[in-house]
C-alpha positions as CSV (number, residue, x, y, z in Angstrom):
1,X,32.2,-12.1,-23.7
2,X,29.4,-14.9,-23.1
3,X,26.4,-13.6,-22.1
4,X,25.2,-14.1,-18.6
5,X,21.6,-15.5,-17.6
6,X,20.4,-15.3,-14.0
7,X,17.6,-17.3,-12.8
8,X,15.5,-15.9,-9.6
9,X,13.2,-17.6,-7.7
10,X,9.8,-17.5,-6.0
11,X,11.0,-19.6,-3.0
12,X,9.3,-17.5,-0.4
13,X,5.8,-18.7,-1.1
14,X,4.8,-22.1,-2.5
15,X,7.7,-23.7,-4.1
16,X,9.3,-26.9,-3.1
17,X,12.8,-27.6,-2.1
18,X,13.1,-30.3,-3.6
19,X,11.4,-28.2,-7.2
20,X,14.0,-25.5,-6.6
21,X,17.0,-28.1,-6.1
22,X,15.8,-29.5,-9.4
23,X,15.8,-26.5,-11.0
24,X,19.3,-25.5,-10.4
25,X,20.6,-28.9,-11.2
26,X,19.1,-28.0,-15.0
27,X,20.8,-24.2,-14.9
28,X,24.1,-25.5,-14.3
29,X,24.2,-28.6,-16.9
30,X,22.6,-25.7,-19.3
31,X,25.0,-22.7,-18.8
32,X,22.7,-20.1,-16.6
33,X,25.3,-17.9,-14.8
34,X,23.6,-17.8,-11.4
35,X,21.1,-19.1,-9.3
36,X,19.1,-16.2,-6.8
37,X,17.8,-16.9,-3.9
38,X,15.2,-14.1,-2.3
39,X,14.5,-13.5,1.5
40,X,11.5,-11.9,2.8
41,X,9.5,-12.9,6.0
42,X,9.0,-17.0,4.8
43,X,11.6,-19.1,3.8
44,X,15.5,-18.4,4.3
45,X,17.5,-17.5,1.8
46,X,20.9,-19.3,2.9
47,X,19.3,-22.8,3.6
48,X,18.2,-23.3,0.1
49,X,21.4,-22.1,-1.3
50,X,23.7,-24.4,1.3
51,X,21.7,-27.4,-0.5
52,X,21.9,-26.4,-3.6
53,X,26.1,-25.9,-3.3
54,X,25.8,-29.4,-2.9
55,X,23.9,-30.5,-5.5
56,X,25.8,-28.4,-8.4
57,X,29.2,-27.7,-10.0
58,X,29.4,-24.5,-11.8
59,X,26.7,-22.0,-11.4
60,X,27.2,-19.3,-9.2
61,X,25.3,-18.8,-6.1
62,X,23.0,-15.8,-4.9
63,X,20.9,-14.4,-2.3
64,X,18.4,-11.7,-3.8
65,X,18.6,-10.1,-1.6
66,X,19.1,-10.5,2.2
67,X,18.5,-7.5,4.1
68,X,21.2,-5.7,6.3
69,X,19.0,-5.0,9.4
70,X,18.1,-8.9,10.6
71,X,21.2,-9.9,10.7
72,X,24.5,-8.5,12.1
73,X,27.6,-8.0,9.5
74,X,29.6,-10.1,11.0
75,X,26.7,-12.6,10.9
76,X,26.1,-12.2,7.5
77,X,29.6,-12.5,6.3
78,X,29.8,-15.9,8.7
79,X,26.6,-17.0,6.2
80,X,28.4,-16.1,3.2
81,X,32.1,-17.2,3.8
82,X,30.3,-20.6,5.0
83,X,28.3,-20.8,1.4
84,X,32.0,-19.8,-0.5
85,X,33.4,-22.8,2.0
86,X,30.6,-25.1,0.7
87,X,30.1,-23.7,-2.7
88,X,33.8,-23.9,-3.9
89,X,33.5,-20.3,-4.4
90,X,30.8,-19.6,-6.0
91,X,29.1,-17.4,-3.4
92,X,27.4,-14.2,-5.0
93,X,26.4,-11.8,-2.0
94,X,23.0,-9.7,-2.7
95,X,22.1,-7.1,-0.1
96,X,19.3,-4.5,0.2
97,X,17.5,-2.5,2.9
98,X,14.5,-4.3,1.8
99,X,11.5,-1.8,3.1
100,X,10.0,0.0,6.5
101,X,7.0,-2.5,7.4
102,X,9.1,-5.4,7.3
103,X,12.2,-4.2,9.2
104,X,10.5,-2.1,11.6
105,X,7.1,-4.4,11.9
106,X,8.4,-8.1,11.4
107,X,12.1,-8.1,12.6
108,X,11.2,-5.3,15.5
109,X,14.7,-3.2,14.0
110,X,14.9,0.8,13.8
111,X,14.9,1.2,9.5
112,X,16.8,4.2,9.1
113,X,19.2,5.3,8.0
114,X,19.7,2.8,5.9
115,X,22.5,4.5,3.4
116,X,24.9,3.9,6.8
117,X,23.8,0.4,7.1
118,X,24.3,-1.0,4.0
119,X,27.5,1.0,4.4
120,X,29.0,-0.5,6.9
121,X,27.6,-3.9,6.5
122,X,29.7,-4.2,3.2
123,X,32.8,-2.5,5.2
124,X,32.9,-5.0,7.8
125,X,31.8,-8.3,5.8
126,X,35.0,-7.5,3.2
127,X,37.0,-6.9,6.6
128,X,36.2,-10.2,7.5
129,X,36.7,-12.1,4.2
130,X,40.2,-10.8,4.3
131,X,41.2,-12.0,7.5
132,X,41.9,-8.5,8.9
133,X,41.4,-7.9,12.9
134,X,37.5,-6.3,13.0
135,X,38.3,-3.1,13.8
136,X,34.9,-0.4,12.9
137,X,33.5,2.9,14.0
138,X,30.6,4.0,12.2
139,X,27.1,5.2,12.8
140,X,25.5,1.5,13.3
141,X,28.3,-0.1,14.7
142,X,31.7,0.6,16.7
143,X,34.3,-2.6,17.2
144,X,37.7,-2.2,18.3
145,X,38.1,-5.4,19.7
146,X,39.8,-6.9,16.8
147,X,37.3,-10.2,16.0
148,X,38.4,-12.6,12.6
149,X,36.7,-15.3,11.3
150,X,37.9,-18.6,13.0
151,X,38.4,-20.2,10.1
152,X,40.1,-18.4,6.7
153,X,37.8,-17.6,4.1
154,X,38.1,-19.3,0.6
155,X,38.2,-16.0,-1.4
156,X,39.3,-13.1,0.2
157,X,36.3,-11.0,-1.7
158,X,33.4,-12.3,-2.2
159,X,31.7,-10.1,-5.3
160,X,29.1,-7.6,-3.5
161,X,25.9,-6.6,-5.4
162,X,23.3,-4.2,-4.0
163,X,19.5,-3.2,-4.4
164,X,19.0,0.4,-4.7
165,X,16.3,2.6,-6.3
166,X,16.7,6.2,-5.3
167,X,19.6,8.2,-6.7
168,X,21.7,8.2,-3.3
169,X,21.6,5.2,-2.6
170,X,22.6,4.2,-6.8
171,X,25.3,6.7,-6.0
172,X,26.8,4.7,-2.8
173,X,26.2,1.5,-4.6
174,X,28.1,2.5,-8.0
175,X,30.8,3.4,-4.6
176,X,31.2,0.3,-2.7
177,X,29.5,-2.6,-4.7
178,X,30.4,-5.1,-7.3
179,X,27.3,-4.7,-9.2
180,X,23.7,-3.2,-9.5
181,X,20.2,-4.7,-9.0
182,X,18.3,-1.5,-10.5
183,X,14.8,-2.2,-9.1
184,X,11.4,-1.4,-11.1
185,X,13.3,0.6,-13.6
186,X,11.0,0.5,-17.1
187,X,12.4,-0.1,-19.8
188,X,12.4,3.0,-21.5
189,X,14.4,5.0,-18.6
190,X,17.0,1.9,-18.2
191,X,19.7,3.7,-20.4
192,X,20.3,6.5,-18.8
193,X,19.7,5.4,-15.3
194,X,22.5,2.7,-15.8
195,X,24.6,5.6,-17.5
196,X,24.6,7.8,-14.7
197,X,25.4,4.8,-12.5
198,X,28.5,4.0,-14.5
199,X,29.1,7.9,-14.1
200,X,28.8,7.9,-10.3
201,X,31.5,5.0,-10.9
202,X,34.1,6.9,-12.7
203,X,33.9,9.4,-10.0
204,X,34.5,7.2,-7.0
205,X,37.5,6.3,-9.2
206,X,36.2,3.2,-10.0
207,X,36.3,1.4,-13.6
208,X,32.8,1.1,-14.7
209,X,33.5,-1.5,-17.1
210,X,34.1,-3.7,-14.5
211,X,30.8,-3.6,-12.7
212,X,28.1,-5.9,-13.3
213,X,24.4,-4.7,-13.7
214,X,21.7,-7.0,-13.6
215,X,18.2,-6.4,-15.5
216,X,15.7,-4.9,-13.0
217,X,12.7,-7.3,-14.5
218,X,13.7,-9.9,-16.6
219,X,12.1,-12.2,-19.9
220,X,9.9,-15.7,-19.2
221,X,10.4,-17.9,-21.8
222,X,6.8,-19.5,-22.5
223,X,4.8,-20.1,-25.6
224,X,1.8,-20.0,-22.9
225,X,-0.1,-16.7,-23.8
226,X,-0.8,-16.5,-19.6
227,X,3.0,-16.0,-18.6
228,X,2.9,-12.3,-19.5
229,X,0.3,-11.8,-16.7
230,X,2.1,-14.6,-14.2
231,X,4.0,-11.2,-12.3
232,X,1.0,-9.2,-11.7
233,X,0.1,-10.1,-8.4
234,X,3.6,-9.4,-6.8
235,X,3.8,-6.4,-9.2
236,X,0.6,-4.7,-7.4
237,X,1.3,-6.2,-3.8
238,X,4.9,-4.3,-4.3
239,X,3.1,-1.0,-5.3
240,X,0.3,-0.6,-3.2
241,X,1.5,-2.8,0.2
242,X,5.4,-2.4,0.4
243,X,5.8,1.1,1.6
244,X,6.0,4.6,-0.8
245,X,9.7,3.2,-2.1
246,X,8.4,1.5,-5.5
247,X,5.6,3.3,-5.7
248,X,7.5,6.8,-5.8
249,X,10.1,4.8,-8.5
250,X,7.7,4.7,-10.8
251,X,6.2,8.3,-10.4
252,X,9.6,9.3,-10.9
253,X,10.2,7.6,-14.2
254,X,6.9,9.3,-15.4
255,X,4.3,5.8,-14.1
256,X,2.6,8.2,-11.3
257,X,-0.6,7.6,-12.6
258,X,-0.4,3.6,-13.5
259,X,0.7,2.9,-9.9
260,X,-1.9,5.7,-8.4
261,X,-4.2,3.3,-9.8
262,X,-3.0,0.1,-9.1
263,X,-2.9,1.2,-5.5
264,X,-6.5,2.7,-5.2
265,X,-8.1,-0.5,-6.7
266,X,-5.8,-2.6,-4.4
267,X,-6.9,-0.7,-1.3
268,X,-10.3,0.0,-2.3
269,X,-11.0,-3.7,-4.0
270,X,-8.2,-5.9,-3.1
271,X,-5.5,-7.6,-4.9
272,X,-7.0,-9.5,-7.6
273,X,-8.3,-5.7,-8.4
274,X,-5.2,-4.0,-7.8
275,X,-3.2,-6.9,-10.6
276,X,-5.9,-6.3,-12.9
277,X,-5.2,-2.7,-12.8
278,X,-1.5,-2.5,-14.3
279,X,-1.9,-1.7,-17.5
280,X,0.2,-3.9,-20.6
281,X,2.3,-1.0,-21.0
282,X,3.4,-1.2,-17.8
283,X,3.8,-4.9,-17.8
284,X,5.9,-4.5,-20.8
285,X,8.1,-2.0,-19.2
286,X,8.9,-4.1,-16.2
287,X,9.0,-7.4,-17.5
288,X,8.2,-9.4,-20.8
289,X,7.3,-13.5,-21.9
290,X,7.2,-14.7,-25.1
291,X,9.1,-17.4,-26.9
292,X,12.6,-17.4,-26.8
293,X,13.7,-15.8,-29.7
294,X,11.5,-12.9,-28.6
295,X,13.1,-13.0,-25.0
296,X,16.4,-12.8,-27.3
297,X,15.4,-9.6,-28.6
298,X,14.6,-8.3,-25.0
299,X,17.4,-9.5,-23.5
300,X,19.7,-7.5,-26.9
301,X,17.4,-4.1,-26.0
302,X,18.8,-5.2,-22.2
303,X,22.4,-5.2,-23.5
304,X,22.1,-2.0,-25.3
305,X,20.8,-0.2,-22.1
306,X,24.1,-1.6,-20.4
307,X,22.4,-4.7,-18.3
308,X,25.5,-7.6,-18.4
309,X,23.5,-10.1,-15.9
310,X,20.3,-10.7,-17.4
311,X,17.5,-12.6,-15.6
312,X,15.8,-15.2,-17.5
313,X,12.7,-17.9,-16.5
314,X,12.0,-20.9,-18.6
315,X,8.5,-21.9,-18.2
316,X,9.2,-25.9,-18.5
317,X,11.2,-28.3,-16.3
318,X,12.1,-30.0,-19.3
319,X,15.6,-30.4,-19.3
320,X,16.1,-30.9,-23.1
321,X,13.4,-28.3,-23.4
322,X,15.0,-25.8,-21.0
323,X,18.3,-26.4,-22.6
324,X,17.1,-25.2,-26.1
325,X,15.8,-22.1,-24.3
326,X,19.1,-21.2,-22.9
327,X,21.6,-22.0,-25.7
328,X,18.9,-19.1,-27.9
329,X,19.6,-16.6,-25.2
330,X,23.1,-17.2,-25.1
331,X,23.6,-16.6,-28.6
């Protein structure tokens, strides 16, 4: 089976449309499986990803993630049945609860509990993308109504993948979901955290063959000694600012102390002290750069863990350049 690559980007924060356009346009001529949009409180995810259908052929198209609290279900599955329309189905749809402060404190929405949420949310959006009459009682929401999309869907599933760290909520997604996004998993737990997940999927009666698993940090291709450092920033701000969730996922893959640290010198100091306080081990867990036959290597360790989506940045916009890069991965 060809190996899939995954490219994620920082569009939240300081890149340009017209940068990220250009960058997809090289994935697809170059063979990267799919193209991940994020969402947090900047930038949307799905406007970037409408212009992007547009300006590609082949490579799939992702939101990493969209939250389920912002939007309604139905609303979401409008957004993504409109991005299948546009895409020629290529639509990839990447949910999460995303964290406390940001639900609660920048979208004004009661947080928990989120297990129920991201439930129903993936109940009612397949509803929807197969035509049948809305009909939902549940915790969040209760429609008897009998709604459908005014217009019919070009797939009738669109593939479902799902951010989850504690065991729960791994558990519901190896339930409901098309694939994983394991999030801040090192590298040396990644194995048996994806084998219990594929566990949790033979239970639900589910073929865990069949889902898809994408790496929880990812390799940067770069002959630029710098890259391996170009994460820490988000790295500490995720610790020490985005609620106990990833801090707690690393004390309970044995990183208690690392991230106690990171988050006293961040609260103490700031955030250029907080990056500075991640150690290289930990860096290396999460994430790794080098040159692309070393990111080949990673991406092999990745495969052995049981990671099938891997994500990948080339540090050039190069096309011929970038090209190289990919057709080494891919081998």
């Amino acid at each position: 089976m060809t190996r899939k690559l995954a490219i994620m980007i920082t569009w939240q924060f300081d890149m340009k449309k017209e940068d990220a356009i250009a960058l997809a346009k090289i994935a697809d001529e170059c063979g990267v499986d799919s193209f991940w949009v994020p969402e947090g409180w900047a930038r949307d995810a799905f406007s970037l990803l409408i212009s992007i259908a547009e300006k590609t052929e082949r490579i799939k198209l992702a939101t990493g993630i969209v939250n389920v609290y912002s939007r309604t279900p139905a609303a979401l599955a409008q957004h993504f049945a409109t991005l299948d329309e546009w895409s020629g189905g290529r639509a990839i749809i990447g949910l999460g609860a995303s964290g406390a402060n940001v639900i609660e404190q920048f979208h004004g929405m009661p947080f928990q509990p989120s297990l129920a949420r991201i439930r129903e949310t993936v109940e009612i959006i397949n509803i929807l993308m197969r035509g049948d009459r809305l009909v939902h009682s549940g915790k969040w929401f209760n429609m008897d109504r009998g709604f459908t999309l005014r217009f019919t869907p070009t797939r009738p599933h669109i593939p479902v993948f799902i951010a989850a760290l504690n065991p729960k909520s791994v558990k519901q997604t190896a339930q409901i979901a098309d694939g994983w996004m394991p999030v801040m998993i090192p590298m040396s737990a990644l194995k048996e955290e994806i084998d219990q997940f594929r566990a949790w999927a033979a239970e639900a009666g589910r073929d865990p063959g069949q889902l898809m698993i994408k790496s929880p940090g990812g390799v940067t291709v770069s002959d630029n000694p710098g890259a391996r450092d170009a994460g820490r920033g988000m790295l500490a701000f995720y610790i020490a600012r985005m609620g106990t969730f990833y801090y707690n996922q690393l004390a309970r893959f044995g990183f208690g102390d690392e991230a106690a640290a990171v988050k006293m010198a961040f609260d103490q100091h700031g955030s250029a002290a907080g990056a500075a306080a991640l150690t290289p081990d930990l860096l290396d867990q999460l994430g790794f750069a080098g040159d692309a036959q070393a990111c080949l290597r990673r991406i092999q360790e990745e495969e052995a863990a049981g990671v099938n989506i891997h994500s990948i940045t080339v540090d050039t916009r190069d096309p011929v350049q970038f090209g190289r890069a990919v057709e080494t991965l891919l081998r």
